[in-house]
MARPAGU-425180 format. One record per residue (C-alpha): x, y, z; residue in three letters; residue number from 1. Coordinates in pm, whole numbers, plus 50000, padded with zeros to 5 digits. Each point is the difference from the previous one (the first is absolute). Example, Ala and Ser with C-alpha at 12.3 -4.5 7.8 and 13.67 -1.06 7.14 Angstrom:
+-------+-------+-------+--------+-----+
!    xx !    yy !    zz ! residu ! num !
+-------+-------+-------+--------+-----+
! 51230 ! 49550 ! 50780 !    Ala !   1 !
! 50137 ! 50344 ! 49934 !    Ser !   2 !
+-------+-------+-------+--------+-----+
end
This chain:
+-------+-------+-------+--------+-----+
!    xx !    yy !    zz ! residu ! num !
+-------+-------+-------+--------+-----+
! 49043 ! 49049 ! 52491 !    Unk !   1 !
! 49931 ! 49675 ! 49830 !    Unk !   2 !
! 50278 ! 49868 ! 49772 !    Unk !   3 !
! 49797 ! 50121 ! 49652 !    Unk !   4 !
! 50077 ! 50357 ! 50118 !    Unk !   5 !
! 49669 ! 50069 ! 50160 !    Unk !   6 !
! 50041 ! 50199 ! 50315 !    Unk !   7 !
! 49689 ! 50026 ! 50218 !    Unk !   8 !
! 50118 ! 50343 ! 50118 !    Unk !   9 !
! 50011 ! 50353 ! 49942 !    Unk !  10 !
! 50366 ! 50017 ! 50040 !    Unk !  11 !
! 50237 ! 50072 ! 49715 !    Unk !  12 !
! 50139 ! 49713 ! 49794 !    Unk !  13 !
! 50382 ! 49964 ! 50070 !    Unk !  14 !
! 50218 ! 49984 ! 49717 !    Unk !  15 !
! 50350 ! 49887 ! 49963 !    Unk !  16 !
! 50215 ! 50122 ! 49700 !    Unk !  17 !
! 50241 ! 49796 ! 49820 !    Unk !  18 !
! 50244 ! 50287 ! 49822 !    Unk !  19 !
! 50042 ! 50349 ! 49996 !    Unk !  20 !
! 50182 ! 50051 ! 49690 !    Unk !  21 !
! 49771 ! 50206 ! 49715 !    Unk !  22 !
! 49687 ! 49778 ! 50010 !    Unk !  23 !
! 49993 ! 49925 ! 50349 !    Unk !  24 !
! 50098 ! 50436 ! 50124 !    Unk !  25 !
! 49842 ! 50147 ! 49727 !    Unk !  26 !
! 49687 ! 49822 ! 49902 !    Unk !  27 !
! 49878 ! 49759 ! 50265 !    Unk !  28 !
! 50127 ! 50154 ! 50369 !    Unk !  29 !
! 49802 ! 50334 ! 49936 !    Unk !  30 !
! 49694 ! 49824 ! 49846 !    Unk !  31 !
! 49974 ! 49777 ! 50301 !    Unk !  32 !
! 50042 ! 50261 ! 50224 !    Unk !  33 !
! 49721 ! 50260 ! 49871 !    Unk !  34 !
! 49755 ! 49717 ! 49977 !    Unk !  35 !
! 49730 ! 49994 ! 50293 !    Unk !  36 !
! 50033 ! 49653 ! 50129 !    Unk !  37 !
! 50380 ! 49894 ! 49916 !    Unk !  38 !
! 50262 ! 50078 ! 50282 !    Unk !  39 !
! 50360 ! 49935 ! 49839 !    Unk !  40 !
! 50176 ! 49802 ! 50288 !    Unk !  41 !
! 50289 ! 49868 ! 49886 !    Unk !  42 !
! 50278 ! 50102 ! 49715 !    Unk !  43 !
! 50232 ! 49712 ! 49870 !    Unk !  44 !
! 50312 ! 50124 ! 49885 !    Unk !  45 !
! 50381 ! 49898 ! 50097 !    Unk !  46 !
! 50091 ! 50322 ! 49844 !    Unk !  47 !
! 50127 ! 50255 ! 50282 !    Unk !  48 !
! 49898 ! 50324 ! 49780 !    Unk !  49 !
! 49682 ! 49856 ! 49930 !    Unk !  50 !
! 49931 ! 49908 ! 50323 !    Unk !  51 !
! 50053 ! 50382 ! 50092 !    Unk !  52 !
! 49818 ! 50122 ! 49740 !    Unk !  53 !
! 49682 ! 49777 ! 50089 !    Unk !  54 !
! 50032 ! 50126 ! 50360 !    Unk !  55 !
! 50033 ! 50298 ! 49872 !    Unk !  56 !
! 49696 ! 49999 ! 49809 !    Unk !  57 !
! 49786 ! 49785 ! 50219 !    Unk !  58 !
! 50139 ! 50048 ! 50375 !    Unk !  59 !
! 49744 ! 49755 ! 50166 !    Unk !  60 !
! 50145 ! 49757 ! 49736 !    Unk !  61 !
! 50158 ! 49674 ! 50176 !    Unk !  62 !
! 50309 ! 49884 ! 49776 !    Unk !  63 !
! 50098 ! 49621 ! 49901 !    Unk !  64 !
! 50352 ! 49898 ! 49807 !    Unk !  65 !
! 49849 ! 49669 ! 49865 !    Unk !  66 !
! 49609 ! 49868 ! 49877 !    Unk !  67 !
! 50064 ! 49707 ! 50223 !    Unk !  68 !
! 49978 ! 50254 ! 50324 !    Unk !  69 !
! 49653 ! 50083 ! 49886 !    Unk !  70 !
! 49860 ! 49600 ! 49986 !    Unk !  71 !
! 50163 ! 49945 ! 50327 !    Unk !  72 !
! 49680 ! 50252 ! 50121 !    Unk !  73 !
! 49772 ! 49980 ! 49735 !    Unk !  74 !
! 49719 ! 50002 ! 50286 !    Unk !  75 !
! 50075 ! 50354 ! 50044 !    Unk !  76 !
! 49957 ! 50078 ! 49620 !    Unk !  77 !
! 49716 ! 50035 ! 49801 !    Unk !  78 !
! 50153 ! 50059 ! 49627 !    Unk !  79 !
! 50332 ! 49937 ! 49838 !    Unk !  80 !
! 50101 ! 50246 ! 49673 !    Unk !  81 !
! 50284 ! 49851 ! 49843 !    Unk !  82 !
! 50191 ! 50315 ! 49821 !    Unk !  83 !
! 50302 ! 49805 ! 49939 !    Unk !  84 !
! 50195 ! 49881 ! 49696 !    Unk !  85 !
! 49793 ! 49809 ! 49742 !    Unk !  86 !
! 50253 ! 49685 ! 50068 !    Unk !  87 !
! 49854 ! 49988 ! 50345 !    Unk !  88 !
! 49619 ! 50010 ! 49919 !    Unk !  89 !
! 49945 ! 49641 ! 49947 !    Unk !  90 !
! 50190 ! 49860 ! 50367 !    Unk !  91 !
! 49883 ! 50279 ! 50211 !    Unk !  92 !
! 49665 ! 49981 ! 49888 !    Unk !  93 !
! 49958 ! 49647 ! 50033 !    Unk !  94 !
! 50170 ! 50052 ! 50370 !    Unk !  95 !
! 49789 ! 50234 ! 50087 !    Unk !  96 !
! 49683 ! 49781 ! 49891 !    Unk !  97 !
! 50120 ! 49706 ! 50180 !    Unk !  98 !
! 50035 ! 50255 ! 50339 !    Unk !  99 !
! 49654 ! 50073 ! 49954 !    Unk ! 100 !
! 49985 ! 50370 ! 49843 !    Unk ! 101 !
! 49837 ! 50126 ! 49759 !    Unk ! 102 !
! 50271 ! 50172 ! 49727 !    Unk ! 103 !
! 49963 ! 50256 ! 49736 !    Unk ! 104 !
! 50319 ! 49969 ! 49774 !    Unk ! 105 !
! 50132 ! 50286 ! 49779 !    Unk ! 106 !
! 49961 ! 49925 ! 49670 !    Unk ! 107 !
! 50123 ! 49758 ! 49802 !    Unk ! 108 !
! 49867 ! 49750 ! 50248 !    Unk ! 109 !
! 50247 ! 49730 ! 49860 !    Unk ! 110 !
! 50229 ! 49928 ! 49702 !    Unk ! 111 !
! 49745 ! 49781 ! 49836 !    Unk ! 112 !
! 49625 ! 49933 ! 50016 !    Unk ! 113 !
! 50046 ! 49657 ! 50107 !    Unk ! 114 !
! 50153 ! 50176 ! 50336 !    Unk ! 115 !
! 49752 ! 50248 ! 50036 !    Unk ! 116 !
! 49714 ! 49711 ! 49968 !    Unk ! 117 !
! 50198 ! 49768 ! 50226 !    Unk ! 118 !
! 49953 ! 50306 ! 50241 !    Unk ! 119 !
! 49658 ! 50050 ! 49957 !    Unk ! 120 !
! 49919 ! 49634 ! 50084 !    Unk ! 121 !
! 50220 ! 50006 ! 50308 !    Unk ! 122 !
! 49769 ! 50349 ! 50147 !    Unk ! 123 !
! 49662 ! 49848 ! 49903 !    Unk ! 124 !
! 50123 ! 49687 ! 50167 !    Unk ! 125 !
! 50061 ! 50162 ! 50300 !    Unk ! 126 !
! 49751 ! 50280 ! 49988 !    Unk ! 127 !
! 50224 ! 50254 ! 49953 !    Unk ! 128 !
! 49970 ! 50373 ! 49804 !    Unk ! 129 !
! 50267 ! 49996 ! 49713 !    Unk ! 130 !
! 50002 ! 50292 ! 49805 !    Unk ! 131 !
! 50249 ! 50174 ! 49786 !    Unk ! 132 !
! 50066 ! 50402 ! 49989 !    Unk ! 133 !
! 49893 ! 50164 ! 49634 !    Unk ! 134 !
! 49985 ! 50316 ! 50126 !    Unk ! 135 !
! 49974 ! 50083 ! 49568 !    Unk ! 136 !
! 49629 ! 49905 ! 50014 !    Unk ! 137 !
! 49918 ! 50299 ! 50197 !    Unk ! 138 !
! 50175 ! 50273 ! 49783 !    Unk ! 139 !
! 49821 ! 50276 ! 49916 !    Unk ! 140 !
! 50033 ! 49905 ! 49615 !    Unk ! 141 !
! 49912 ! 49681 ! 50031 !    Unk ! 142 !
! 49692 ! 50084 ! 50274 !    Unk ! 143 !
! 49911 ! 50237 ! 49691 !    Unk ! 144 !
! 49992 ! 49758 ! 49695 !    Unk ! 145 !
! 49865 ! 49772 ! 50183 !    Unk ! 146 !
! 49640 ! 50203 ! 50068 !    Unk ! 147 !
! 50047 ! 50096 ! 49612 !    Unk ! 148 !
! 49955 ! 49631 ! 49908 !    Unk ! 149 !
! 49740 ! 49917 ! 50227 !    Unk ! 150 !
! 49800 ! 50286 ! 49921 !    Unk ! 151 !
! 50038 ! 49913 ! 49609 !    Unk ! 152 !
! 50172 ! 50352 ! 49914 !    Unk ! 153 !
! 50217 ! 49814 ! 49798 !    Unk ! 154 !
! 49723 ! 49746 ! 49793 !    Unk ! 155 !
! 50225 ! 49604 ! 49968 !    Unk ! 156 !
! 50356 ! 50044 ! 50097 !    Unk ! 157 !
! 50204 ! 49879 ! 49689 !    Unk ! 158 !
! 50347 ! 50091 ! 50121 !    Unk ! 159 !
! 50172 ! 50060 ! 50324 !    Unk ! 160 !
! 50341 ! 50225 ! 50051 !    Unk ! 161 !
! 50160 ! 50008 ! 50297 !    Unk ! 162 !
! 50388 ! 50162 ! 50042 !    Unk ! 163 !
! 50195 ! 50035 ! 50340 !    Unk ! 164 !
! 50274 ! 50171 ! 49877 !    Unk ! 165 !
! 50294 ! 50153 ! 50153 !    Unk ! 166 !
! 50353 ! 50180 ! 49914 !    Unk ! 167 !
! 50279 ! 49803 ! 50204 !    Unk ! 168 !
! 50287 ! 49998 ! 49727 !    Unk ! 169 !
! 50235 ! 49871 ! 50333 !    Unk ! 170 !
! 49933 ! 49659 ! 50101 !    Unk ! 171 !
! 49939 ! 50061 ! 50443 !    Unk ! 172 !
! 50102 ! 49723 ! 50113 !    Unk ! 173 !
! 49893 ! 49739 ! 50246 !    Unk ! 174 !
! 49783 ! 49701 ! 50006 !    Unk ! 175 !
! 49726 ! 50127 ! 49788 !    Unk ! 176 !
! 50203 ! 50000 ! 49686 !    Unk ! 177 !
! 50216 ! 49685 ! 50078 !    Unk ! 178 !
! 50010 ! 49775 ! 49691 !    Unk ! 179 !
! 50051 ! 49706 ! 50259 !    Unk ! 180 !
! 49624 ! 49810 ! 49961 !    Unk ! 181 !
! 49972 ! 49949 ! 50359 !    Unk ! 182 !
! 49998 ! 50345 ! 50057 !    Unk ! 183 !
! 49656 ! 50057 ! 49757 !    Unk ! 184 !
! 50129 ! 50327 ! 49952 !    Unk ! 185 !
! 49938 ! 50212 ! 49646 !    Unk ! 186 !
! 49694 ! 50208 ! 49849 !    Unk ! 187 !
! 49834 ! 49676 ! 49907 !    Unk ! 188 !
! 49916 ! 49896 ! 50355 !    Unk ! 189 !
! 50001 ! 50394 ! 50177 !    Unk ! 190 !
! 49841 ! 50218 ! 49720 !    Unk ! 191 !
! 49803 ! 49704 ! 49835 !    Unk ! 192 !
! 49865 ! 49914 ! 50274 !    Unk ! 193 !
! 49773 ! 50295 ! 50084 !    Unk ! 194 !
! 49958 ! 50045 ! 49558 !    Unk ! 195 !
! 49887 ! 49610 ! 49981 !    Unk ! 196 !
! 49771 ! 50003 ! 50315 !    Unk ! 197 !
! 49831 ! 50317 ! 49875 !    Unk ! 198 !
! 49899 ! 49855 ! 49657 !    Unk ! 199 !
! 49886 ! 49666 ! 50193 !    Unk ! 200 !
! 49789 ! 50217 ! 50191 !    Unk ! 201 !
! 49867 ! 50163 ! 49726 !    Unk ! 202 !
! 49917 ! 49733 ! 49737 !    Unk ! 203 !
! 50016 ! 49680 ! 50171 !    Unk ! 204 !
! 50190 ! 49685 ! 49947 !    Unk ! 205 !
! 50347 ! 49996 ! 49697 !    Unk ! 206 !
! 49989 ! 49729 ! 49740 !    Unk ! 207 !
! 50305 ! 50117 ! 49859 !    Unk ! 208 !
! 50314 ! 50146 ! 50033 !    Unk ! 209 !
! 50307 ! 50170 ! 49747 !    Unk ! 210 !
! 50274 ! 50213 ! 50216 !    Unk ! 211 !
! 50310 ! 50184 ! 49931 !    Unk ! 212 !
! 50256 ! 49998 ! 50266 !    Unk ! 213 !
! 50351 ! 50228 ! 49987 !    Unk ! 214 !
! 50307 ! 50116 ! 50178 !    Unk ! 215 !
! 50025 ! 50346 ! 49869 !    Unk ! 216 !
! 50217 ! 50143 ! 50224 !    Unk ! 217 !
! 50426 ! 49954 ! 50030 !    Unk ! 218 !
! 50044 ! 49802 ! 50365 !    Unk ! 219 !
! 49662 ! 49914 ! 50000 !    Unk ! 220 !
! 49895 ! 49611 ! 50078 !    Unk ! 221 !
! 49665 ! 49932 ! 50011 !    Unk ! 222 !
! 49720 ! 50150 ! 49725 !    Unk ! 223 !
! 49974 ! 50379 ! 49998 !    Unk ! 224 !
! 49788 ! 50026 ! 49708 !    Unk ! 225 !
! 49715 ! 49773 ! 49942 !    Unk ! 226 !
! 49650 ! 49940 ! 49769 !    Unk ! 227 !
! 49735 ! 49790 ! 50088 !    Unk ! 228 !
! 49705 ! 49895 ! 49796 !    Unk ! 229 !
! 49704 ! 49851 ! 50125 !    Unk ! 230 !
! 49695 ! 49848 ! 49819 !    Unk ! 231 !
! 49711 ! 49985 ! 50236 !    Unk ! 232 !
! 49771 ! 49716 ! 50032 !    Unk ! 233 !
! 49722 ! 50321 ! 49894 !    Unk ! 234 !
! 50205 ! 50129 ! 49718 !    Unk ! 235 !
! 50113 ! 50239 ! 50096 !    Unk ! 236 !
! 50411 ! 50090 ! 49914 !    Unk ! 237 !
! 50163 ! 50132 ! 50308 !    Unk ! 238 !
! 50376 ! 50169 ! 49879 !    Unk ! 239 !
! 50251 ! 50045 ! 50324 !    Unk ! 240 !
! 50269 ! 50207 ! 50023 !    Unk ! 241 !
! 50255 ! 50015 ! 50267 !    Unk ! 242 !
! 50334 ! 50170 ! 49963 !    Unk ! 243 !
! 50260 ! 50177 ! 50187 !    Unk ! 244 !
! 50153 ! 50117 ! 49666 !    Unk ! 245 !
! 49714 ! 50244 ! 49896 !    Unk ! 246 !
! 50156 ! 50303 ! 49914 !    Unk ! 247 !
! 49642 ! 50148 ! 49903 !    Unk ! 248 !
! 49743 ! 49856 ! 50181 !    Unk ! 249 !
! 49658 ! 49890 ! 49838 !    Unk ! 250 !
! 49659 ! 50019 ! 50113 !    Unk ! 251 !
! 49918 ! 49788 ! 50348 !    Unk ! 252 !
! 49684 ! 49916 ! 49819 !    Unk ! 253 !
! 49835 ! 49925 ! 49666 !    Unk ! 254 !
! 49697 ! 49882 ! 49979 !    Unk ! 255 !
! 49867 ! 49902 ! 49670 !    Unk ! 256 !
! 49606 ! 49912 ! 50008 !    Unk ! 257 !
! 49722 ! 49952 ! 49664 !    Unk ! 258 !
! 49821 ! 50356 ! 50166 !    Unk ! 259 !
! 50348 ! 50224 ! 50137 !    Unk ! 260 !
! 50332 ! 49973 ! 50098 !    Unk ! 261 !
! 50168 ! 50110 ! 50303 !    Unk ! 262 !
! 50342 ! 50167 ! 50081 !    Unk ! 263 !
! 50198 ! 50042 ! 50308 !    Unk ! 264 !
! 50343 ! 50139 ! 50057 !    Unk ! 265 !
! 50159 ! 50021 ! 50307 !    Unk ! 266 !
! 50045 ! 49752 ! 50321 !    Unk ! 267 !
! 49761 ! 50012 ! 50287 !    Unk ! 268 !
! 50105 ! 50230 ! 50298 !    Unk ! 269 !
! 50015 ! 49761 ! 50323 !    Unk ! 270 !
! 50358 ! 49875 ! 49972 !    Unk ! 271 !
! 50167 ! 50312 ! 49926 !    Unk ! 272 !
! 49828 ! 50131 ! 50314 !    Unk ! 273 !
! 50064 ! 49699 ! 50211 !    Unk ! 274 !
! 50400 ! 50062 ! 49918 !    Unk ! 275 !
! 49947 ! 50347 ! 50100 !    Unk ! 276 !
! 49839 ! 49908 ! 50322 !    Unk ! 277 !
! 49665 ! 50121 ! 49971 !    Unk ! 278 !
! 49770 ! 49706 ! 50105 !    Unk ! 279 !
! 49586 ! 50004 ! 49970 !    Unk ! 280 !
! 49758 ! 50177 ! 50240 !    Unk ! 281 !
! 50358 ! 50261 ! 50032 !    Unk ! 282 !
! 49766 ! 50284 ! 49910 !    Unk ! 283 !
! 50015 ! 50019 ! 49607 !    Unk ! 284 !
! 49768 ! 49810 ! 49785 !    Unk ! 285 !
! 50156 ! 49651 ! 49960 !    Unk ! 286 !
! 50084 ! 49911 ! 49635 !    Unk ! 287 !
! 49877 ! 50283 ! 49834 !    Unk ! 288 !
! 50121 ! 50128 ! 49659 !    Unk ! 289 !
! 50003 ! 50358 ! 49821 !    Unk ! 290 !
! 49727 ! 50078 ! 49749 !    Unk ! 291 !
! 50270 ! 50017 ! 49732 !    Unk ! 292 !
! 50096 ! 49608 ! 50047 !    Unk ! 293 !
! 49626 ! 49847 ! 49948 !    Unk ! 294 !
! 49991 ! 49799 ! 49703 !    Unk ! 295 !
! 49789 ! 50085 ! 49700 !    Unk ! 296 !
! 49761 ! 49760 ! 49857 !    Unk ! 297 !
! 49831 ! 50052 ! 49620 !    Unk ! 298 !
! 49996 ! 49853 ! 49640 !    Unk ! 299 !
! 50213 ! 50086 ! 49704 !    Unk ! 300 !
! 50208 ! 50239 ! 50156 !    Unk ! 301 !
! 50322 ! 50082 ! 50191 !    Unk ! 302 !
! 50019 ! 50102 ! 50295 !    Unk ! 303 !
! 50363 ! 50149 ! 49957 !    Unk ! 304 !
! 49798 ! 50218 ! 49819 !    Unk ! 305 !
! 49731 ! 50096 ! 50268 !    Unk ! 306 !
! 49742 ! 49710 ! 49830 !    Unk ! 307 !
! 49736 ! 49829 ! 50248 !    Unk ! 308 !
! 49894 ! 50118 ! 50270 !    Unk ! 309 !
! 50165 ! 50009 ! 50363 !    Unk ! 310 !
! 49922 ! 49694 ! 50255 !    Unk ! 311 !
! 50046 ! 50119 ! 50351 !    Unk ! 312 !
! 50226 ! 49727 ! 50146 !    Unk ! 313 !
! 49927 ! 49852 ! 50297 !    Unk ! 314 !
! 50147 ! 50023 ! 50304 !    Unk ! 315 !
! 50252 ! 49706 ! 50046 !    Unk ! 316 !
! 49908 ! 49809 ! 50326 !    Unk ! 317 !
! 50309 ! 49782 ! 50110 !    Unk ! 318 !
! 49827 ! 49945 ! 50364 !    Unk ! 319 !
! 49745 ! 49851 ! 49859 !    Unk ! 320 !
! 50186 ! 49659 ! 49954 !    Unk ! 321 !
! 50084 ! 49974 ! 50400 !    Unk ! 322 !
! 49712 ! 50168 ! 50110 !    Unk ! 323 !
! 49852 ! 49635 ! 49782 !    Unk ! 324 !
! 50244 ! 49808 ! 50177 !    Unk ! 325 !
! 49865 ! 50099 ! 50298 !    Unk ! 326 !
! 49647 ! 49914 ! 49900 !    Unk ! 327 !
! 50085 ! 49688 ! 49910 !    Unk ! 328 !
! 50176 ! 49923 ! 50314 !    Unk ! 329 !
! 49717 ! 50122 ! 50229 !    Unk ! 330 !
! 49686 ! 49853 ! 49789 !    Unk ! 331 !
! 50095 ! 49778 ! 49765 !    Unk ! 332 !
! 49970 ! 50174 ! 49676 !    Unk ! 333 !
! 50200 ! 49942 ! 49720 !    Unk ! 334 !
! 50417 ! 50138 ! 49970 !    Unk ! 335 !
! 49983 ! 50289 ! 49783 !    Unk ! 336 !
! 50286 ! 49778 ! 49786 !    Unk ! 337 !
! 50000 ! 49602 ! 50051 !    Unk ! 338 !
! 50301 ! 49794 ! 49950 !    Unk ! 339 !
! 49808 ! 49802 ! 49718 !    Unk ! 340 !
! 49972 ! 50335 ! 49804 !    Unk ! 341 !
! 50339 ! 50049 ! 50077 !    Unk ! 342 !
! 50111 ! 49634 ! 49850 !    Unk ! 343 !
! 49810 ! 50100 ! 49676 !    Unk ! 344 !
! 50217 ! 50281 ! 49918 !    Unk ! 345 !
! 50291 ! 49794 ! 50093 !    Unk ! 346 !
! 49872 ! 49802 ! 49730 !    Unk ! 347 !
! 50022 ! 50308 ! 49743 !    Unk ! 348 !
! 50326 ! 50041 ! 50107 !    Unk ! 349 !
! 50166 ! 49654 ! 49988 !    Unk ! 350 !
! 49857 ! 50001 ! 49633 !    Unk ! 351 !
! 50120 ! 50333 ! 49943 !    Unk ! 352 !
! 50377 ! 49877 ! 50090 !    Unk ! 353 !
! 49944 ! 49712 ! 49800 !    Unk ! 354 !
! 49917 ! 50181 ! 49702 !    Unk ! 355 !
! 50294 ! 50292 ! 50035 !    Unk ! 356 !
! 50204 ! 49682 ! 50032 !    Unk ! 357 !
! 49885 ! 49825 ! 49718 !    Unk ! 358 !
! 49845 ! 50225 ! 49734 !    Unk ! 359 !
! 49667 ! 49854 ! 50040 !    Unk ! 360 !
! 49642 ! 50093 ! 50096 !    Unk ! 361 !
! 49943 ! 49790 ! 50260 !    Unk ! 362 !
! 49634 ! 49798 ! 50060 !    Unk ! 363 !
! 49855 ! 50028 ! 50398 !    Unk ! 364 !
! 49791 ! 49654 ! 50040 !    Unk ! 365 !
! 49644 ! 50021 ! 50180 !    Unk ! 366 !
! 50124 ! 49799 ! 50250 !    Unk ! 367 !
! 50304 ! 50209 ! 50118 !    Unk ! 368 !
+-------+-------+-------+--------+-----+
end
C-alpha cells in the first residue's frame, strides 16, 4: 500500500475505528463490515461495555483503549473512521493525517469551515483520502427527489422544504446536547448537518443565510428547535427544519417547482434497521419502503387528500458511500463526500449561528 491509500493487492483494506458509541456501533462498524473490500481491524474505545459489545458483534475485531495505539502501527492499517465526539474531529484527524492514513470523519468534520479547510489542505498535501460520512445523501427520499429534478418532473425548482423532525420532550443527555461550545453539540451541527448538505447538494453554492435557533425544552442546553433559511446562489429558497420538539411531524420533503410539487412524509428506513441489527446483503431488500410511504408528486392538489400521483421511492443505499470509499482508495476516483464540500456547509452553519444570535440574515462572500 502506498501512503495515498492505494493498495496494489487484492486483500481487504484494514480499518481501524475510533468509537463505538451510536455513530461508530450503529452506523459505521456494520457498513464497513458488509462492504466487499473493507476488513474492520481495530475498535477504539476505553469503554469496557463497548469493548464487549464490539467483540461481541465483530469477534475477529482487535480492540485499542486510545487513537494513539493505532499510529504507533499505522503500517498495518489501511483506513481510519473517526466515530468519536465532534470535539475530537479536528486533533484526531489531523493525527491521523500526519501518521499517514487516509480518514473519513463522521460528520461535522470540524466546528468551523476554516478547520475543515485547514484539513483538507493538510490530506492533499500529503496525498491522503479525507472524506466525511453523510450517510443522508443516500436516503431513499433524497435518492428519489433527486432523479425527479434531474429528469425535469418538477419544471425550475422555486422552493425547497426539508424537516427532520422528532418528538424528544426529555432532554437525553450527554455530549450531544451540551451547551458547552467545545462540545459542538445541538440540532444545528447533528440534524443541520445532513438538512444543509442535502440542499448544497441539490442547488449548489448559499449566498445567504436567516436562522432561528431555540432551547425548547426544560434542562435542555444546547438548540432543540431550529430554522434555517438559505438563498441559493440559483435562487432557489431552501427552508430547514430540525427539531426535537415536534409533537406532529411535517412532511420530510416539499418540493415546490414552476411544473409540480413533491411531498414526502416519513424518514428513510436504514437507521431504524441498523438499531435493530439487520445489516445489508442479511437477506431482505436493503432500504426498502412500503407502497403506502412513496411520496406523491402533482399540481394544485393535496395529497392528504389522495392528489398526485404515487412516486415509487427508491431504495435507500447507505453502502454505497463505503463501497465509494473503497473506490477511491483502490483507483483514485473521487470520495463520495470531500472535506471541501464538507467546509461549505460549515459555512451555512457558522452563518446560521450568527444569524439565530443576532437577528440577522447573514451574507456568505464568494471567497469563503
Amino acid at each position: 500500500m502506498t501512503r495515498t491509500g492505494t493498495r496494489t493487492d487484492h486483500h481487504p483494506l484494514r480499518v481501524g475505528l475510533v468509537g463505538y458509541g451510536l455513530a461508530g456501533s450503529v452506523f459505521h462498524a456494520p457498513l464497513i463490515a458488509a462492504t466487499d473490500g473493507l476488513a474492520l481491524d481495530t475498535v477504539v474505545t476505553s469503554d469496557p461495555g463497548r469493548q464487549r459489545q464490539a467483540r461481541a458483534e465483530h469477534p475477529e475485531v482487535r480492540l485499542a483503549t486510545t487513537p494513539d495505539e493505532l499510529w504507533d502501527r499505522g503500517h498495518e492499517l489501511d483506513l481510519i473512521v473517526l466515530a468519536s465526539p465532534n470535539r475530537t474531529h479536528v486533533p484526531l484527524a489531523t493525527d491521523a493525517l500526519k501518521a499517514g492514513l487516509p480518514v473519513v470523519v463522521d460528520k461535522p468534520i470540524a466546528g468551523t469551515a476554516a478547520e475543515a479547510r485547514a484539513l483538507a489542505a493538510l490530506a492533499e498535501e500529503r496525498g491522503l483520502l479525507l472524506s466525511v460520512f453523510q450517510n443522508r445523501r443516500w436516503d431513499n427520499d433524497f435518492r428519489t427527489l433527486r432523479r425527479l429534478i434531474d429528469d425535469g418532473e418538477l419544471g425550475r425548482v422555486l422552493r425547497f422544504e426539508s424537516r427532520f423532525e422528532r418528538w424528544r420532550p426529555q432532554p437525553k443527555g450527554g455530549w450531544r446536547e451540551s451547551g458547552d461550545p467545545a462540545e459542538i453539540g445541538g440540532l444545528l451541527y447533528d440534524l443541520g448537518s445532513h438538512v444543509v448538505d442535502q440542499a448544497l447538494v441539490l442547488f449548489g453554492p448559499a449566498v445567504r443565510v436567516y436562522a432561528e435557533a431555540d432551547v425548547r425544552r426544560p434542562g435542555a442546553e444546547a438548540d432543540d428547535d431550529t430554522f434555517i433559511a438559505v438563498t441559493h446562489a440559483g435562487g432557489v429558497r431552501s427552508h430547514l427544519w430540525v427539531s426535537a420538539t415536534a409533537a406532529q411531524l411535517g412532511p420530510r420533503f416539499r418540493v415546490l417547482g414552476s411544473e409540480a410539487g413533491y411531498v414526502k412524509y416519513g424518514l428513510d428506513p436504514q437507521e431504524a434497521a441498523l438499531r435493530e441489527g439487520l445489516r445489508p446483503g442479511g437477506g431482505a431488500e436493503w432500504g426498502v419502503e412500503p407502497e403506502a410511504l412513496w411520496g406523491r408528486l402533482g399540481a394544485g392538489e393535496s395529497p392528504l387528500t389522495g392528489g398526485g400521483e404515487p412516486v415509487p421511492t427508491l431504495p435507500g443505499d447507505y453502502p454505497a458511500y463505503y463501497a465509494g470509499i473503497v473506490d477511491a482508495l483502490r483507483n483514485g476516483t473521487p470520495p463520495p463526500v470531500t472535506a471541501r464540500e464538507a467546509a461549505a456547509a460549515l459555512d451555512v452553519l457558522e452563518a446560521a449561528r450568527v444569524s439565530a444570535r443576532e437577528g440577522r440574515t447573514v451574507t456568505i462572500g464568494a471567497d469563503a
